[in-house]
Every structure is written in C-alpha cells, then in structure tokens.
N, C-alpha and C positions, 0 to 999 in steps of 0.2 A: 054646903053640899060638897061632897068629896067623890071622886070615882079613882079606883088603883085598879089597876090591871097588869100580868107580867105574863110575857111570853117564851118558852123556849125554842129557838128556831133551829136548824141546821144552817152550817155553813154552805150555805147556795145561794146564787145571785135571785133565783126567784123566791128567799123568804124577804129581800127587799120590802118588793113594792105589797107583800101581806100587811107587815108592821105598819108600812106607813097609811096602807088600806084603814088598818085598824083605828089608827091616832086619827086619821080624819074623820071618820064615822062618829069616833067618842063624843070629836070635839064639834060636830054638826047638830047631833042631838043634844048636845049639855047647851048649844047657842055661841058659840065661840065664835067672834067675829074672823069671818074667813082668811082675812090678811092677815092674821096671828096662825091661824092654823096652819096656813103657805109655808110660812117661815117656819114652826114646828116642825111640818111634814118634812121639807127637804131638810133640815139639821137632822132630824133621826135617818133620813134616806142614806146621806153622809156617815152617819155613824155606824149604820149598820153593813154598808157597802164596806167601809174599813174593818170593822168584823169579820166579813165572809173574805177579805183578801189578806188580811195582818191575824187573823185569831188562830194560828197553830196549824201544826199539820192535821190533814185530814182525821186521820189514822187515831189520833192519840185525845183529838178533841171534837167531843161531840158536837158544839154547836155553841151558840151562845144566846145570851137574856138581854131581853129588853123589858124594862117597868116604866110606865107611864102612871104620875103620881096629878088629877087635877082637883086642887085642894084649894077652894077659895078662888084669889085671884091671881097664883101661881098653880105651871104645870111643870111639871119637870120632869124629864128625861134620864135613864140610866143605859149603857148599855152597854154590855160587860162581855170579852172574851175570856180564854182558855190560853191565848198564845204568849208569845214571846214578854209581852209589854212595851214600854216606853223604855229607851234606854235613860240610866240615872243622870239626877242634874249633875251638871260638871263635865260629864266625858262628852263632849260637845256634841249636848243638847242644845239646839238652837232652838231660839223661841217661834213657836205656830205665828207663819208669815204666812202672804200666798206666793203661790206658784208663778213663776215667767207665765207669760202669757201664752207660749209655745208649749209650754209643760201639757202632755196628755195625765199626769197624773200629781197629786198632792197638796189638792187644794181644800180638801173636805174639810179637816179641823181649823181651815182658816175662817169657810164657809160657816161653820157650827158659831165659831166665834162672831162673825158678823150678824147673827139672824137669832142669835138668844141672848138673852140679857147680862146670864152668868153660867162660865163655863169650869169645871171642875177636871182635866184630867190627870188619872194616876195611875200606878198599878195595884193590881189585887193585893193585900198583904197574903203572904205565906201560901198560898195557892196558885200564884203566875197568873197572869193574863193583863190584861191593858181594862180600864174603865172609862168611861167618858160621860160626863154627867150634866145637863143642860137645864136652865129654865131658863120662863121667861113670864114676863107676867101676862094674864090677860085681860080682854077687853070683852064685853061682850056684845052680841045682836042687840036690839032695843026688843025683839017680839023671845030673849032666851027663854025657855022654858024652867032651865036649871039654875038662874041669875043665882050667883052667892049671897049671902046676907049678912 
C-alpha cells in the first residue's frame, strides 16, 4: 500500500499547522502507530516553520511544497523552498547541532534530526531554494486498516 500526497502552501505561519493537519489525518487512517506520527508531525511542523521564516522574500516567492511519500514501511518527507538555501559546505557551514538552551530560535533542523531516522538536506539545483527531506520508518496499530504487505 502506497499513499503520495503534495501540497503547495504560502509562506504564512497558518499553512503550518494545515501540513501537519494533513500528515496526521493520512497517517490515522492508513493505522500508523501514533508515537511515529508525533514525531512525523512535529519534523515537518519544523520544516515548514523554516520554510515560511528562511524560504525568500515575500515578493518574489510564492510559497513552498511539501510531499508526503507513505510507501510500505517508510514515510518520507520533502519540503522544499524558493529562498536563499543552505550556505555551501566549507564557508563555515557548521554541522546541524542544537541550540543553547536560552536560544528562542534554531533548533528545528536539530529536532528533525532527532525524530527521523534519515535526514537529507540540500539546496535546489539550479533553481535556489533550501530542501529538507526526512524519513522514518513505520510501525503500525495492530487493528491498521492499511497494514503493508
């Protein structure tokens, strides 16, 4: 059993909690044991909170995608802006830590890393913008309707 779904949102803090609306509804109906969803849900909250704050000026960039890929007993996550990207390795790029503890901001791609199994980011080739690309495996309910085979 496979379910894809891809969203294009605008840059606004309320297409948040839509996406993650979304990815929890898929993953209730397909049986997806809820503590896998949790961790799902807030890694793409993170990812797309960084979207709507790092994906470009207003002006020049619509909005950005999220795809949600549940295939088997992996789901994976995409979600893709418009903006600046990731500065290149070498001109000091430091590696995804977390944040002081006093930090009000910059801990989401730490988060994404602790809550998915394997995490991918990069930028767009030839079109600019930052990607961020998550799985993780799943578990399922023992009553799932969707169990993989």
């Amino acid at each position: 059993m496979s379910i894809w779904w891809s969203l294009h949102l605008r840059r606004d803090a309320a297409s948040v909690p839509l996406a993650r609306r979304l990815l929890l509804g898929t993953m209730e109906t397909a049986g997806v044991d809820p503590d896998i969803s949790y961790d799902l849900s807030v890694a793409l909250s993170e990812a797309c909170a960084n979207a709507v704050e790092h994906g470009g000026d207003t002006e020049s960039s619509g909005g950005y995608r999220v795809t949600a890929f549940l295939d088997g007993e992996k789901c994976r996550i995409e979600v893709a802006d418009a903006g600046p990207g990731f500065p290149p390795a070498g001109r000091g790029r430091r590696p995804v830590r977390a944040a002081r503890a006093e930090a009000e901001q910059g801990r989401g791609l730490y988060l994404i890393q602790e809550l998915a199994d394997h995490v991918h980011i990069r930028n767009r080739p030839g079109r600019g913008g930052a990607v961020v690309s998550f799985d993780k495996i799943l578990k399922w309910r023992e009553d799932a309707p969707l169990v993989a085979v």
